[in-house]
GUVEX-985051 format. One record per residue (C-alpha): chain; z, x, y; residue in one letter. Coordinates in pm, whole numbers, plus 50000, padded with zeros to 5 digits. Layout:
  chain      w      u      v  resn
      A      Z      X      Y     a
...
END
This chain:
  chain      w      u      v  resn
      A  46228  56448  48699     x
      A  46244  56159  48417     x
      A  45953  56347  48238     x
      A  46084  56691  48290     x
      A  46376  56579  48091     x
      A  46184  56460  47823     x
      A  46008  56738  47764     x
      A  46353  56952  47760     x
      A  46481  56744  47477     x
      A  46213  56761  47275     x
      A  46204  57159  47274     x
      A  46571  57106  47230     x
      A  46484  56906  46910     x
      A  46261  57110  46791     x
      A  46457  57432  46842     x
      A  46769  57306  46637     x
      A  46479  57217  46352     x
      A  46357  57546  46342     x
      A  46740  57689  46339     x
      A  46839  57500  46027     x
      A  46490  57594  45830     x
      A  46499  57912  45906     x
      A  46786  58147  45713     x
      A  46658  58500  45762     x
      A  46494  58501  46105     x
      A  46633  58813  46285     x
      A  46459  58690  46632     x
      A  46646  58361  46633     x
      A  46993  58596  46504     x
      A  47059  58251  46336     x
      A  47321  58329  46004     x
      A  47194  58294  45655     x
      A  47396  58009  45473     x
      A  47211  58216  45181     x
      A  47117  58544  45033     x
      A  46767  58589  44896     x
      A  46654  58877  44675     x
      A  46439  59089  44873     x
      A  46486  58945  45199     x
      A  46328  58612  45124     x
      A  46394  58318  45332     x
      A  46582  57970  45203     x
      A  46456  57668  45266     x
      A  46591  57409  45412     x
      A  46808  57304  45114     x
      A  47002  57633  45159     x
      A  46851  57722  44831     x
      A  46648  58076  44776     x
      A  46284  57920  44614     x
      A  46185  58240  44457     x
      A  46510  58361  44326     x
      A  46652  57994  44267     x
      A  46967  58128  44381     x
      A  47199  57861  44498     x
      A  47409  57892  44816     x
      A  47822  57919  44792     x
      A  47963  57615  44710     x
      A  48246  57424  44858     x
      A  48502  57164  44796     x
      A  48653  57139  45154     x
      A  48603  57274  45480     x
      A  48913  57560  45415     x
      A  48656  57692  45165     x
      A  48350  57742  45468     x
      A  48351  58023  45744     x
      A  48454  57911  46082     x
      A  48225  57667  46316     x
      A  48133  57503  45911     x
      A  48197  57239  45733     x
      A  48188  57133  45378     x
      A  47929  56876  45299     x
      A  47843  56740  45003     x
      A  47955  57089  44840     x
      A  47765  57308  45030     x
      A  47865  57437  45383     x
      A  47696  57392  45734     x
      A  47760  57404  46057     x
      A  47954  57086  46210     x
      A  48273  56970  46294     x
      A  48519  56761  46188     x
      A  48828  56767  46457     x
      A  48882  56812  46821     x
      A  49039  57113  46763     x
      A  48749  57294  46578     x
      A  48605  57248  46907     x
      A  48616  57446  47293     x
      A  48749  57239  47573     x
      A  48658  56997  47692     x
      A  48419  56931  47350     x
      A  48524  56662  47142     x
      A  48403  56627  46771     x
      A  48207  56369  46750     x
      A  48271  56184  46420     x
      A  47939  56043  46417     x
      A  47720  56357  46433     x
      A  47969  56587  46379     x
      A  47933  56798  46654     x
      A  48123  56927  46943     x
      A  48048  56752  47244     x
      A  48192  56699  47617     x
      A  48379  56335  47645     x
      A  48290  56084  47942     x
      A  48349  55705  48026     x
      A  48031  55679  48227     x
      A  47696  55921  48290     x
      A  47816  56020  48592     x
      A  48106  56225  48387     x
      A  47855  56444  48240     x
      A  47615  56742  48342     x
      A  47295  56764  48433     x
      A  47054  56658  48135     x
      A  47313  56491  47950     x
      A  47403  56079  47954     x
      A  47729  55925  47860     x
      A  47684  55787  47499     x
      A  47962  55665  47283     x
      A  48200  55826  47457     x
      A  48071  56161  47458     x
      A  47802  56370  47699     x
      A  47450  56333  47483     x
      A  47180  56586  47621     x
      A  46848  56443  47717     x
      A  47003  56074  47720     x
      A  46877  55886  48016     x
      A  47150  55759  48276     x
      A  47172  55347  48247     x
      A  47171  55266  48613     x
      A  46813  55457  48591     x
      A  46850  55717  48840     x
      A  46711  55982  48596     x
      A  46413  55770  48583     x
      A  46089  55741  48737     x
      A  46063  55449  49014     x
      A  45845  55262  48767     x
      A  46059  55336  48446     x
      A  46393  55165  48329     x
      A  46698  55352  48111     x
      A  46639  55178  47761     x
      A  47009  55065  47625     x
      A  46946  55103  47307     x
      A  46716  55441  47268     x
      A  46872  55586  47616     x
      A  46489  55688  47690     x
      A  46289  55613  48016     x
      A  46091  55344  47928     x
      A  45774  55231  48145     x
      A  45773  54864  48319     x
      A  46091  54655  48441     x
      A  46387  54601  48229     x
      A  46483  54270  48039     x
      A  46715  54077  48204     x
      A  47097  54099  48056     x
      A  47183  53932  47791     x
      A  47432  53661  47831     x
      A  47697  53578  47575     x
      A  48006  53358  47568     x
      A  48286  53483  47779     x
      A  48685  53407  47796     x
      A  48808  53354  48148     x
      A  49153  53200  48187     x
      A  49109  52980  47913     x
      A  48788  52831  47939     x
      A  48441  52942  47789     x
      A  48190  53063  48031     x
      A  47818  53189  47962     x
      A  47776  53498  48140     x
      A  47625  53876  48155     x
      A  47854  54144  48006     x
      A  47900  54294  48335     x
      A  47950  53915  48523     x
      A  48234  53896  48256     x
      A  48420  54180  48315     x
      A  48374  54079  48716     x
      A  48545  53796  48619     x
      A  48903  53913  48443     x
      A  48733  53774  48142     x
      A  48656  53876  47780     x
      A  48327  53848  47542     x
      A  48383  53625  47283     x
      A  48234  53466  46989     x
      A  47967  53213  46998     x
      A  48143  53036  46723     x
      A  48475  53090  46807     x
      A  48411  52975  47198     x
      A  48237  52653  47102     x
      A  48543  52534  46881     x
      A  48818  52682  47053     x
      A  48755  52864  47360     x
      A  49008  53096  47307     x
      A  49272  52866  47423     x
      A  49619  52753  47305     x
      A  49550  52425  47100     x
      A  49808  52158  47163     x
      A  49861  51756  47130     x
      A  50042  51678  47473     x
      A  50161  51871  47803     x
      A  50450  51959  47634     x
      A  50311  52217  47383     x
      A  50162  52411  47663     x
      A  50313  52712  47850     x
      A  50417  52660  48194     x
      A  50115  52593  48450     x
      A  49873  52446  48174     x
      A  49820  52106  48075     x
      A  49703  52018  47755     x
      A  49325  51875  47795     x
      A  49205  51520  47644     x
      A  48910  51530  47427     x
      A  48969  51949  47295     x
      A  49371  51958  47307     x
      A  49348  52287  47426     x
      A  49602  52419  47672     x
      A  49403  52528  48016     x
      A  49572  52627  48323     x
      A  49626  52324  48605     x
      A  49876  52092  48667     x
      A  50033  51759  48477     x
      A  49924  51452  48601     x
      A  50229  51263  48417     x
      A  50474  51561  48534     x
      A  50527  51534  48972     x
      A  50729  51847  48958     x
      A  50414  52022  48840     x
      A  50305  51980  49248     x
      A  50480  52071  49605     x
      A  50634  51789  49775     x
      A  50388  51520  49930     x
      A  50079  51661  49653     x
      A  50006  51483  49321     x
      A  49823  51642  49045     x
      A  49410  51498  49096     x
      A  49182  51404  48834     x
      A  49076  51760  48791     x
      A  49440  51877  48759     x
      A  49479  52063  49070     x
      A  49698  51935  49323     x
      A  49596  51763  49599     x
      A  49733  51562  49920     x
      A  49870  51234  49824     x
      A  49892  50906  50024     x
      A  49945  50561  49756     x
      A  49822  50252  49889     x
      A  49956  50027  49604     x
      A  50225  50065  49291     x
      A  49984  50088  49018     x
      A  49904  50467  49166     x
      A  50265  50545  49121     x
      A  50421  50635  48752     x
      A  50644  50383  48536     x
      A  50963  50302  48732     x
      A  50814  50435  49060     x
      A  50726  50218  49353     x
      A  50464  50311  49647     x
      A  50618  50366  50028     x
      A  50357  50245  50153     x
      A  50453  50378  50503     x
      A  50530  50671  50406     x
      A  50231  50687  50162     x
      A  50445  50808  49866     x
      A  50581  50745  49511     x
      A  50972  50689  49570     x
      A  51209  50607  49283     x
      A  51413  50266  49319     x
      A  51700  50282  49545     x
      A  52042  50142  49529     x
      A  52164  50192  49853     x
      A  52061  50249  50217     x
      A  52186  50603  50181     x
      A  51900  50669  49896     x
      A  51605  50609  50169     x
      A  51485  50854  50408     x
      A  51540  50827  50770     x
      A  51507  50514  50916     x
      A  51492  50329  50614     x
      A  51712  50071  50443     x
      A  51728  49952  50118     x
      A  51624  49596  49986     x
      A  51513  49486  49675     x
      A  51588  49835  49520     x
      A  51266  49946  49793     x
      A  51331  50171  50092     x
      A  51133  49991  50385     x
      A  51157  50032  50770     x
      A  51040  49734  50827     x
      A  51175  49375  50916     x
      A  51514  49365  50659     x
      A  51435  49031  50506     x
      A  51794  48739  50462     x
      A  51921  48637  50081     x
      A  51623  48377  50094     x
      A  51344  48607  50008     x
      A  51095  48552  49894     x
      A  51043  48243  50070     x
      A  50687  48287  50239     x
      A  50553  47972  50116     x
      A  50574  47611  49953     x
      A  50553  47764  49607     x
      A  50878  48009  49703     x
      A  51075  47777  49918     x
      A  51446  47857  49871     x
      A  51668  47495  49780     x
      A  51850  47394  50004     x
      A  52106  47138  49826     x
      A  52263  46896  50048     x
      A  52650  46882  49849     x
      A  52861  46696  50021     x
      A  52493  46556  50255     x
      A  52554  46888  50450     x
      A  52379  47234  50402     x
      A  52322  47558  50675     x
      A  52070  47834  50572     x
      A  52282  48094  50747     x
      A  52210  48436  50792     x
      A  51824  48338  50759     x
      A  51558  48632  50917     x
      A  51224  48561  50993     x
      A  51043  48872  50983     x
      A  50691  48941  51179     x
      A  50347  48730  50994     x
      A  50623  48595  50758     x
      A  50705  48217  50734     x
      A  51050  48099  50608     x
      A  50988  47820  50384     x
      A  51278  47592  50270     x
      A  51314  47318  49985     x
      A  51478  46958  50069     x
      A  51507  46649  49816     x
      A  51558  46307  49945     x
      A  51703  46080  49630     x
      A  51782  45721  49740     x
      A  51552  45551  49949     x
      A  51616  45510  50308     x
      A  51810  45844  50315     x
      A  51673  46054  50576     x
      A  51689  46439  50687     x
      A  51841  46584  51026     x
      A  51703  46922  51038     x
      A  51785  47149  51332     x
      A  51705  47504  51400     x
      A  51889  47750  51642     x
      A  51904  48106  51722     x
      A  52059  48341  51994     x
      A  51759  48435  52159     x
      A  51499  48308  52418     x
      A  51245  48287  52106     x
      A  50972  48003  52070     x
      A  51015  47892  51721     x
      A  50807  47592  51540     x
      A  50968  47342  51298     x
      A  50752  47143  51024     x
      A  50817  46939  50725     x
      A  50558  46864  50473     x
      A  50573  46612  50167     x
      A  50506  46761  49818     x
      A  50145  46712  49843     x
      A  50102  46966  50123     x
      A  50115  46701  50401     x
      A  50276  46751  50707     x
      A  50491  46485  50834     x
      A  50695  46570  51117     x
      A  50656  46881  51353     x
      A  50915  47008  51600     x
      A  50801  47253  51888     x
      A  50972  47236  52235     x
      A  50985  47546  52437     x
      A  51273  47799  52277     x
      A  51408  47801  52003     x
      A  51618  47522  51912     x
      A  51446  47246  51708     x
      A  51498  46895  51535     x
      A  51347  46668  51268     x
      A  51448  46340  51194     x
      A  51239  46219  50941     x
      A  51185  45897  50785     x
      A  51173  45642  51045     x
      A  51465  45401  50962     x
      A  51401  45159  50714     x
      A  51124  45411  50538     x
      A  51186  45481  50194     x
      A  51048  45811  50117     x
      A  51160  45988  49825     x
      A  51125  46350  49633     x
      A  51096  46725  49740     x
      A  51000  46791  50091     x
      A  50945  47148  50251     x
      A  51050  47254  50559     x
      A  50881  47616  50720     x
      A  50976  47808  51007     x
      A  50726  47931  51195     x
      A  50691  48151  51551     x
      A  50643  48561  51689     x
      A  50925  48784  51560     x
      A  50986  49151  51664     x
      A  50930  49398  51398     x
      A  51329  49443  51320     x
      A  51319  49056  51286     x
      A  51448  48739  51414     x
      A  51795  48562  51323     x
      A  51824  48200  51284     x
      A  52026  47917  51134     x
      A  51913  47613  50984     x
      A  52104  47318  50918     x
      A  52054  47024  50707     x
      A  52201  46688  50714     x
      A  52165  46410  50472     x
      A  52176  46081  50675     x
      A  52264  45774  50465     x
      A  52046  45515  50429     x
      A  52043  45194  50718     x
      A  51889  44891  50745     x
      A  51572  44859  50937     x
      A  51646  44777  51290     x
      A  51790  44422  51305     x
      A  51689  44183  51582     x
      A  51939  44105  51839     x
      A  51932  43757  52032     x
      A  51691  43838  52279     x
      A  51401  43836  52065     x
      A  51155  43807  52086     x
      A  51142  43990  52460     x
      A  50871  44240  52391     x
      A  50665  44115  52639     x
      A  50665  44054  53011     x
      A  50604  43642  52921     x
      A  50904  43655  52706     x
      A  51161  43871  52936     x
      A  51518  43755  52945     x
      A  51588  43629  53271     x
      A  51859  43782  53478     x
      A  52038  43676  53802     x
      A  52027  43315  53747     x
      A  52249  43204  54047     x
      A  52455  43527  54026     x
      A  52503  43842  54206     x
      A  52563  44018  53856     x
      A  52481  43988  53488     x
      A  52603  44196  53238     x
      A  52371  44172  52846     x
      A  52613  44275  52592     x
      A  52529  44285  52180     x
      A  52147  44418  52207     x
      A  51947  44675  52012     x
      A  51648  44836  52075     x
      A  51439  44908  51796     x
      A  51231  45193  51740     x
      A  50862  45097  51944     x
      A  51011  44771  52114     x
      A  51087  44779  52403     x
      A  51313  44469  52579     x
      A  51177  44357  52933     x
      A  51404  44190  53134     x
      A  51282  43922  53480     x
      A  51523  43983  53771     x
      A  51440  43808  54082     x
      A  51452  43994  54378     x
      A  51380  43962  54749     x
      A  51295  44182  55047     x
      A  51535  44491  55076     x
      A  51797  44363  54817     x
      A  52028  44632  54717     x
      A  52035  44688  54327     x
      A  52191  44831  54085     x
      A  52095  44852  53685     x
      A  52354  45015  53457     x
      A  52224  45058  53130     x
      A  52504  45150  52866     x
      A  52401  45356  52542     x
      A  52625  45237  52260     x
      A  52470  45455  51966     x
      A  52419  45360  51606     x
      A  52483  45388  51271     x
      A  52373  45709  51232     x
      A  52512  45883  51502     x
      A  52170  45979  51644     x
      A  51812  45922  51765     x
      A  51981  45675  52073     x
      A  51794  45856  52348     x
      A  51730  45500  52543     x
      A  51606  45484  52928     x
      A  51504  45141  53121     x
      A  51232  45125  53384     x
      A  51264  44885  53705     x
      A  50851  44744  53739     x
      A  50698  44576  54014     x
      A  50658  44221  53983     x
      A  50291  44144  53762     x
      A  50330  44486  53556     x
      A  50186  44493  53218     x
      A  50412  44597  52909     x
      A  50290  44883  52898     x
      A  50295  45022  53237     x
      A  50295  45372  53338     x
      A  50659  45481  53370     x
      A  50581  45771  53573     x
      A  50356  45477  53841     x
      A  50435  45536  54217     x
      A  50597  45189  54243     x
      A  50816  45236  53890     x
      A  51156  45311  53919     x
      A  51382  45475  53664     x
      A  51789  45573  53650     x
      A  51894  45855  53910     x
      A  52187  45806  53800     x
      A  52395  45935  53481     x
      A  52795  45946  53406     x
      A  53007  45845  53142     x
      A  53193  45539  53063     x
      A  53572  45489  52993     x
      A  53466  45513  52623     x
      A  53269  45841  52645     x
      A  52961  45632  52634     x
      A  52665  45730  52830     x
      A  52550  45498  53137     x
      A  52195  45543  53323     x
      A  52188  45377  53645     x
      A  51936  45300  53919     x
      A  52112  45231  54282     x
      A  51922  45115  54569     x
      A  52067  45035  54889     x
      A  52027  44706  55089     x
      A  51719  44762  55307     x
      A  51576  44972  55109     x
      A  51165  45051  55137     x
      A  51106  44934  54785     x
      A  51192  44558  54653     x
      A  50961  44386  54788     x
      A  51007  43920  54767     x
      A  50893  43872  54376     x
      A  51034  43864  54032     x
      A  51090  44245  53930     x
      A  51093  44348  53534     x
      A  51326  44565  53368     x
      A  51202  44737  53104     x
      A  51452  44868  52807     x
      A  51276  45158  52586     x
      A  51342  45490  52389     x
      A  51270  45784  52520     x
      A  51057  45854  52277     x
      A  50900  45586  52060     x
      A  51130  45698  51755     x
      A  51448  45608  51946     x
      A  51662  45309  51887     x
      A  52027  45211  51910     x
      A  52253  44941  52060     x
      A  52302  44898  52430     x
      A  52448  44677  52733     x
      A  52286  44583  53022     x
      A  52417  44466  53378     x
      A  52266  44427  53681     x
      A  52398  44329  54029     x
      A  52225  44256  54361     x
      A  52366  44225  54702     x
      A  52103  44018  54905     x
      A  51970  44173  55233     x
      A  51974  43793  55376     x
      A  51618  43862  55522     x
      A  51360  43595  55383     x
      A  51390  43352  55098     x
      A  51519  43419  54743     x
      A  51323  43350  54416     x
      A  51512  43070  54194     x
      A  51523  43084  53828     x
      A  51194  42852  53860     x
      A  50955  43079  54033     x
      A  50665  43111  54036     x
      A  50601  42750  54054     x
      A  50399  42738  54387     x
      A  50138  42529  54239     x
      A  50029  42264  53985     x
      A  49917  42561  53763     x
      A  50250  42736  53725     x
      A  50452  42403  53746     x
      A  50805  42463  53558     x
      A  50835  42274  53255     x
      A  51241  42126  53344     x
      A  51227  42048  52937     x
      A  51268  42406  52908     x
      A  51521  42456  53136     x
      A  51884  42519  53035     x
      A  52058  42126  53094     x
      A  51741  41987  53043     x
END
């Protein structure tokens, strides 16, 4: 079919060249734009050759016959408005002829192709259905061409801002424009700008080209929904922020929550089940006045006006430490530190010296704790730092710690009885008596007294030993073991044959008294001289005390004098050192 087209419009060609050569042709009926003497023919100037006659002239188309036009002074056929045309023909102002309008080939007859606008005959449909198979519609000559077509060009194209390199057809597809090679590569047909704030609503003004394109602001959060943030890219994404550097100026990061929150001022400012602290919304443990106290470097003061302080109100909040800063000034002074709370807790108590040292550690089941630190007669000075320590819940754990200055004392001073650290040098009891009452003795801290009371088989006893405190109002904790005769200082207290008080009441002075009472006949003194053995409970305790012991004698078998043992040569008593001697 391609061919038989082609062969139409060249008869068609060659038809309208024969019409316009020929004036005086009564076969073709064509009219004469001239009149030649004789009948002769014009040429294709219009003019007569023989006769040199010239044809009419004209100044405008008024001056032609109808369906002609004025051109260059002469007149021919042509057009030069729609209306000199039959509907649906358009003039074409190019060729100035009458032809049928279309946006696409498909709006035309057969034999004709959309071109410009208007219905061209013989012009070859682009999509090359008027073509052979092995034939292409040429763009430019609207002829079937033999072989494959070229591929598209490509150009720049305008789509929402941005310049794209694409077909003409991929760039209509698109919503987009054809633009200017030039014009794309310096300013792809975007809005220039400086900052965000000379672009329209929904662009952002880019870095390097300052050219308003379409996206969000990553300085401007209202530019996203609720829980997005504007990406790298400028689109809006899902936002979680692990730290407060991803947060803008002023903002902090929930880090719960995974968002950028303003500072609050009040609990009512925080979502849900969130309180305010530090001008930050947290769910979390609600930290005391202290904070930040989580380590030596933080430690709150404590100052000891008056040689009294409490850290009231103090929370220790989960995998957090309370740390707590204490200054000894004169030497000797020493610290009374005690920790309480209301609940069945286990919490730890340490002090460490300046130098990260820890001197003293408190840790008895619960939660109440005390340090007493120096030893009497120490003379440590300066800063020391005391932490709390121990499992919290995750709302946190109240406490109180208090902090009391103790003055300073002399080191423990000797009482008579010295030296009677030893079982050799034990003050002897009983001599000739029933009872014997010690008054006016101390116990210093690791020294115990030991006392020799002569006893014999199933004597009754009984050992009151009266606590009479110190100077300091603590740290007189003081118990006395009853030892077998032959025990070493050091004996173990907690020894089958070792006896301590069962006994505990008050004195007429509010004073404490620990007593052992065994009955006469009892399964336990044995003939032999017993020791009594005067110590702190702990080897930090010391304090002044009375002693008094009484014995009512079972009668059964003989009673040790103040010599024995002196049952041979080798344990003769020396009488020189014998009271009267």
């Amino acid at each position: 079919m391609g061919r038989w087209f082609r062969v139409l419009e060249v008869m068609a060609v060659g038809a309208l060249a024969l019409s316009a050569a020929a004036c005086d042709d009564d076969d073709k009926g064509g009219e004469q734009p001239c009149e030649c003497p004789g009948g002769g023919a014009c040429d294709v100037d219009g003019m007569c050759p023989d006769a040199g006659i010239e044809p009419p002239v004209c100044t405008e188309d008024g001056d032609c016959a109808d369906g002609q036009l004025c051109d260059e002074g002469f007149c021919r056929a042509g057009c030069t408005d729609d209306s000199e045309c039959v509907s649906p023909e358009v003039c074409n102002a190019d060729s100035q002829t009458c032809r049928n309008t279309c946006a696409a080939d498909d709006a035309c007859p057969d034999g004709y192709g959309c071109v410009d606008g208007a219905c061209s005959f013989g012009a070859c449909w682009l999509d090359g259905s008027t073509c052979a198979d092995d034939q292409y519609c040429d763009e430019d000559t609207r002829n079937c061409t033999d072989g494959e077509p070229p591929p598209p060009d490509e150009g720049p194209c305008c789509i929402l801002n941005r310049c794209e390199v694409l077909t003409a057809d991929a760039c209509a597809a698109e919503g987009g424009s054809p633009n200017d090679a030039a014009t794309c590569d310096d300013n792809p047909c975007a809005q220039p700008c400086m900052d965000d704030g000379e672009c329209p609503e929904g662009t952002y003004c880019t870095e390097g080209e300052k050219r308003c394109l379409p996206g969000c602001r990553q300085d401007d959060p209202d530019t996203c929904p609720e829980g997005q943030i504007c990406g790298d890219d400028n689109t809006c994404v899902d936002f979680r922020c692990d730290t407060d550097d991803q947060c803008a100026d002023g903002e902090y990061c929930l880090e719960e929550r995974g968002t950028c929150e303003s500072p609050c001022g009040d609990d009512d400012a925080c979502p849900d089940g969130y309180f305010c602290q530090d001008a930050r919304c947290t769910n979390s443990c609600r930290d005391s006045e202290a904070e930040p106290n989580d380590d030596a470097d933080s430690a709150t003061a404590v100052p000891l006006d008056g040689g009294m302080a409490t850290a009231g109100d103090g929370r220790l909040c989960p995998l957090n430490p309370d740390w707590f800063e204490v200054t000894l000034v004169e030497p000797g002074e020493r610290l009374q530190i005690e920790l309480s709370c209301d609940s069945g807790a286990d919490l730890a108590l340490a002090l460490y010296d300046a130098a990260g040292n820890r001197v003293a550690r408190a840790n008895e089941e619960g939660c109440a704790e005390t340090i007493t630190f120096p030893e009497p007669g120490d003379t440590d000075t300066g800063s020391f730092f005391v932490e709390i320590t121990g499992p919290a819940p995750a709302d946190g754990l109240d406490y109180t710690l208090d902090v009391t200055l103790l003055p300073p004392v002399d080191a423990c001073a000797a009482d008579a009885a010295e030296d009677d650290d030893t079982p050799a040098d034990a003050t002897r009891l009983l001599s000739g008596e029933d009872s014997t009452t010690v008054a006016d003795r101390t116990l210093c801290p690791a020294d115990p007294d030991f006392f020799a009371l002569p006893l014999g088989e199933g004597d009754g006893v009984r050992i009151d030993l009266t606590l009479l405190g110190n100077d300091t109002g603590m740290g007189d904790t003081l118990i006395f073991d009853l030892l077998p005769p032959g025990s070493p200082a050091d004996a173990d207290p907690n020894a089958p044959t070792a006896l301590q008080p069962n006994m505990s009441a008050p004195d007429g002075d509010g004073n404490e008294v620990r007593s052992l009472v065994l009955d006469v006949g009892n399964q336990y003194v044995r003939d032999g001289s017993y020791l009594v053995r005067v110590r702190g409970q702990d080897a930090a305790q010391y304090g002044a005390y009375s002693l008094t012991a009484a014995v009512t004698r079972s009668g059964a078998g003989c009673v040790p004098d103040d010599a024995e043992p002196n049952d041979d040569s080798g344990a003769a008593t020396d009488l020189m050192a014998l009271e009267g001697f």
